[in-house]
N, C-alpha and C positions, 0 to 999 in steps of 0.2 A: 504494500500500500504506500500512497504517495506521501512522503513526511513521517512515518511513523515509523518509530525503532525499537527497538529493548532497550531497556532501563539497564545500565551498568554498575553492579553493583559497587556500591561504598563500603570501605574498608573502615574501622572505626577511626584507625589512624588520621585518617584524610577529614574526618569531621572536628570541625573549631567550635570550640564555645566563644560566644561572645557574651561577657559578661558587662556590656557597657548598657545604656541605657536609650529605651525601646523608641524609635522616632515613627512605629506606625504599626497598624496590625493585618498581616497577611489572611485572610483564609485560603483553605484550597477544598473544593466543595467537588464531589463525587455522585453521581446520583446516576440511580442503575433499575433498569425496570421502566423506562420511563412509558407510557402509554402510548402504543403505537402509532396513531391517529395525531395524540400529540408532537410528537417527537419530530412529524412529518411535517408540522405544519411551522415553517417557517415565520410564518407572520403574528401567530401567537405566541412565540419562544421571546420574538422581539420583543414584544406588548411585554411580557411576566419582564423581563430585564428590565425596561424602560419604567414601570409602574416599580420597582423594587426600589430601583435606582432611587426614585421620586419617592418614596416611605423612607428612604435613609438621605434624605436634605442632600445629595452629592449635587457638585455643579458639572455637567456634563459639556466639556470642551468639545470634543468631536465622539463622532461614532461609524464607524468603519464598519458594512456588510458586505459579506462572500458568501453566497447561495454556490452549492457545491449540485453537480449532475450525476446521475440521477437524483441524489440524496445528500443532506447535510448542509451545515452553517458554519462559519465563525464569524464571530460579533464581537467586535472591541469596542472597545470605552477609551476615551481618554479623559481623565478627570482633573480638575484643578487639585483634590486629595490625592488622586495615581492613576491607577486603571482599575478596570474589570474585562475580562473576557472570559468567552464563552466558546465551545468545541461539541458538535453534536458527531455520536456515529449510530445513525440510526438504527443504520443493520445489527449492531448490538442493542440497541435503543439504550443507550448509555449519552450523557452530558456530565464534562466537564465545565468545572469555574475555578479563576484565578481572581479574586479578589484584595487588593489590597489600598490602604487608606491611612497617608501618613497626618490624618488627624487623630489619632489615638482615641477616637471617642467609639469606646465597647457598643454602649447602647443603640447608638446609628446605624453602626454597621449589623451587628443583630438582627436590628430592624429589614434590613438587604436579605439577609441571608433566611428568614422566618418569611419573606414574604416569597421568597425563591420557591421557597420548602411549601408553601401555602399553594403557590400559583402548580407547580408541577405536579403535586400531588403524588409525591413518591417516595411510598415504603422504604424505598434502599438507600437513602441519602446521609450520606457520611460527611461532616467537615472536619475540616483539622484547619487549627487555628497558631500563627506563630505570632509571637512579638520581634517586631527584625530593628 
C-alpha cells in the first residue's frame, strides 16, 4: 500500500525522558470498528472534525482535504494551538487522529476528543495522551 510501513521497533535505549516542563498536550486517538456506511462517507467525517474542533474553542488556520479512490480521506488542521489530523482506511474501517494543542488546556481538548468519541460512535476507541 501507498505510504504505509511497519513500525520499527524501539529499543529502550533509544527512548529519552524528558523531564522539563510540558508546552502542550498531544493525543493520539485510535478508533476501530468504525460503521461502514460511516467510514464511507466523507462529508460527514468532515462535519464530526469540524463540529469537534468548534466544542474545543481551537482557531482553525487552514484545513487541507485529500479524498482518496476508490476509498479514504486525510484531513488536516492547521491550528493557531498546532494541528489535528485525520487518516481513514476504510477497508479496515479503522481512523486515525493526531491531535495536538500547545495551549495546555486539558478541559478543551477533552472536549475535541469526547465529541470525536460522540460523533463516531465507536466501541473501539483508544487515546493515548502525552504531555510533550
Amino acid at each position: 500500500m501507498y505510504g504505509r510501513q511497519k513500525a520499527i521497533p524501539i529499543r529502550n535505549s533509544d527512548i529519552k525522558s524528558n523531564n522539563s516542563q510540558s508546552v502542550g498536550i498531544h493525543f493520539i486517538v485510535d478508533l476501530d470498528e468504525i460503521d461502514t456506511e460511516l467510514i464511507n462517507d466523507n462529508i460527514r467525517l468532515i462535519e464530526i472534525c469540524d463540529e469537534a474542533l468548534k466544542v474545543g474553542e481551537v482557531t482553525i488556520l487552514n484545513k487541507m482535504i485529500h479524498h482518496f479512490e476508490p476509498q479514504g480521506l486525510t484531513l488536516l488542521y492547521l491550528l493557531t494551538e498546532s494541528h489535528f489530523s485525520l487518516h481513514t482506511w476504510p477497508e479496515y474501517r479503522k481512523i486515525r487522529i493526531d491531535f495536538f494543542s500547545c495551549e495546555n488546556n486539558e478541559d478543551k481538548c477533552n472536549s475535541v476528543i469526547q465529541h470525536l468519541k460522540d460523533g463516531f460512535k465507536c466501541p473501539g476507541m483508544i487515546s493515548y495522551v502525552l504531555r510533550r
